[in-house]
Structure formats: C-alpha cells, structure tokens
N, C-alpha and C positions, 0 to 999 in steps of 0.2 A: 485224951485227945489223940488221934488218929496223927502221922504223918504223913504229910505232901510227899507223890510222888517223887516230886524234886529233891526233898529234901533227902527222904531214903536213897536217892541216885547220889548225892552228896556223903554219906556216910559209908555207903557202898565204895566209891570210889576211891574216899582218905582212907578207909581201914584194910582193903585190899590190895592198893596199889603198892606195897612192899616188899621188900624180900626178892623175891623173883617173878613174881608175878607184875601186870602192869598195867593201869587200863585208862582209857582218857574216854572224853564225852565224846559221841560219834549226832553230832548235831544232822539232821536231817529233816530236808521239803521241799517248798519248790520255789520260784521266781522267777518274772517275766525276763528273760530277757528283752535288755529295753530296746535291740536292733528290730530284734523279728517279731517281737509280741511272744513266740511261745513261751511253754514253758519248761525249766528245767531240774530238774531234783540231782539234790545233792545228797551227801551223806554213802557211806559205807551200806552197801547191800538194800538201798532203797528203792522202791519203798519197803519195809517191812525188817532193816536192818536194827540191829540192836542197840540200847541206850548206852551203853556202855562194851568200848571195844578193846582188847590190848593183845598179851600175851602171857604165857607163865611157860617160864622156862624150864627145861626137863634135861636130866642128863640121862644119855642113852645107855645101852646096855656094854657090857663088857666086850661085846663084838664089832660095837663103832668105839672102842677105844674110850670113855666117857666123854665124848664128843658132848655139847650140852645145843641142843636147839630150844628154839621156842616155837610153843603150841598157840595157835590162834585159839583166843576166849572172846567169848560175847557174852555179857549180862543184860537183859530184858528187865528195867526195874518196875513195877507194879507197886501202887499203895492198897492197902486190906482187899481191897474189892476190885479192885483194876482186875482187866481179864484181857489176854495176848490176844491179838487179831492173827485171823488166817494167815496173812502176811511175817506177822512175824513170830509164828507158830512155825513156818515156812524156812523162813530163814534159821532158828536157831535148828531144826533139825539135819537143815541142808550144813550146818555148821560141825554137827554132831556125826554125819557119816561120811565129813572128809575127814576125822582125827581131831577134831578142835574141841573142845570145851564151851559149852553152852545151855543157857537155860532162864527160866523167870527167878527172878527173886523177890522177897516184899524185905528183906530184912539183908543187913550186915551177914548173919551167921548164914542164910541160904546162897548169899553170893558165895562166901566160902566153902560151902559143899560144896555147888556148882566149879570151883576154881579147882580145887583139890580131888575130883576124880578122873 
C-alpha cells in the first residue's frame, strides 16, 4: 500500500525537523475575504510555495569567524506519482538560486538529501 501525500509530509517533517535543521507545515490557498468578496492567498511563496518550509543551519567558513546562519529549505512532498506544478517547479528553483535548499521529495531519505546538500 502506497502512502498519502499527507502522511509522507508527516514523516518528512518528524524525522528531519532535528538537529539543526527545522521545518513546519507552510499551509497555503485562498479565502473570501468576507468585507470585499475578493480573494486572498495565503501561505509562504503562494501560489506555488512549498509543503514544507524551515531552515538548517550552517556554520560558515573560518573567515566569518564560525559565525552559524541559517539556510532557507523548502520541501515539495509528492506521494509515488504526484508530479510538482509549474508553480511550484518555480518556486523551489527560484529558492535554489538565492542559496536555500530546495526540492521534491516522495520519501523521508529524499527530504534528506535535499536538506543535506
């Protein structure tokens, strides 16, 4: 049997959110506002931002002192067959060539590549 998107974004999230790394559910879509009628989207990098947003901290080189920042990470979590939309093909690249960490995963161990390079 196959796992729910959900559930692999659930596994994803306990088994990587450790150590130095960090990441929480980044909920995103839309809603009337009930003043005007329109409407409004929410969520980090929406539409197209990723399921899974945090950071993993990095100590820098011997030249900032080992000063430790942290690197924005996105994880995109997909079940076997899910496939990223343009949107958020979009985002995790536009994520990847400001220095952050980003990418799809369908499993625990792919989020951690993604975390760890």
């Amino acid at each position: 049997m196959q796992s729910s998107e959900s559930k692999i974004q659930q596994e994803i999230r306990l088994a990587c959110s450790r150590g130095s790394t960090r990441l929480w559910r980044n909920n995103s879509g839309s809603l009337p506002n009930p003043k005007t009628g329109t409407y409004v989207q929410f969520g980090v990098g929406s539409p197209g931002g990723s399921d899974l947003i945090g950071y993993r901290k990095v100590t820098i080189t011997p030249e900032m002192v080992g000063t430790e920042i942290a690197v924005f990470a996105a994880v995109e979590v997909k079940a076997a067959k899910g496939r990223a939309t343009e949107q958020q093909k979009a985002f995790i690249e536009h994520i990847r060539n400001a220095g952050g960490l980003a990418g799809v995963a369908r499993s625990v161990d792919e989020a951690k590549s993604i975390l760890l390079n």
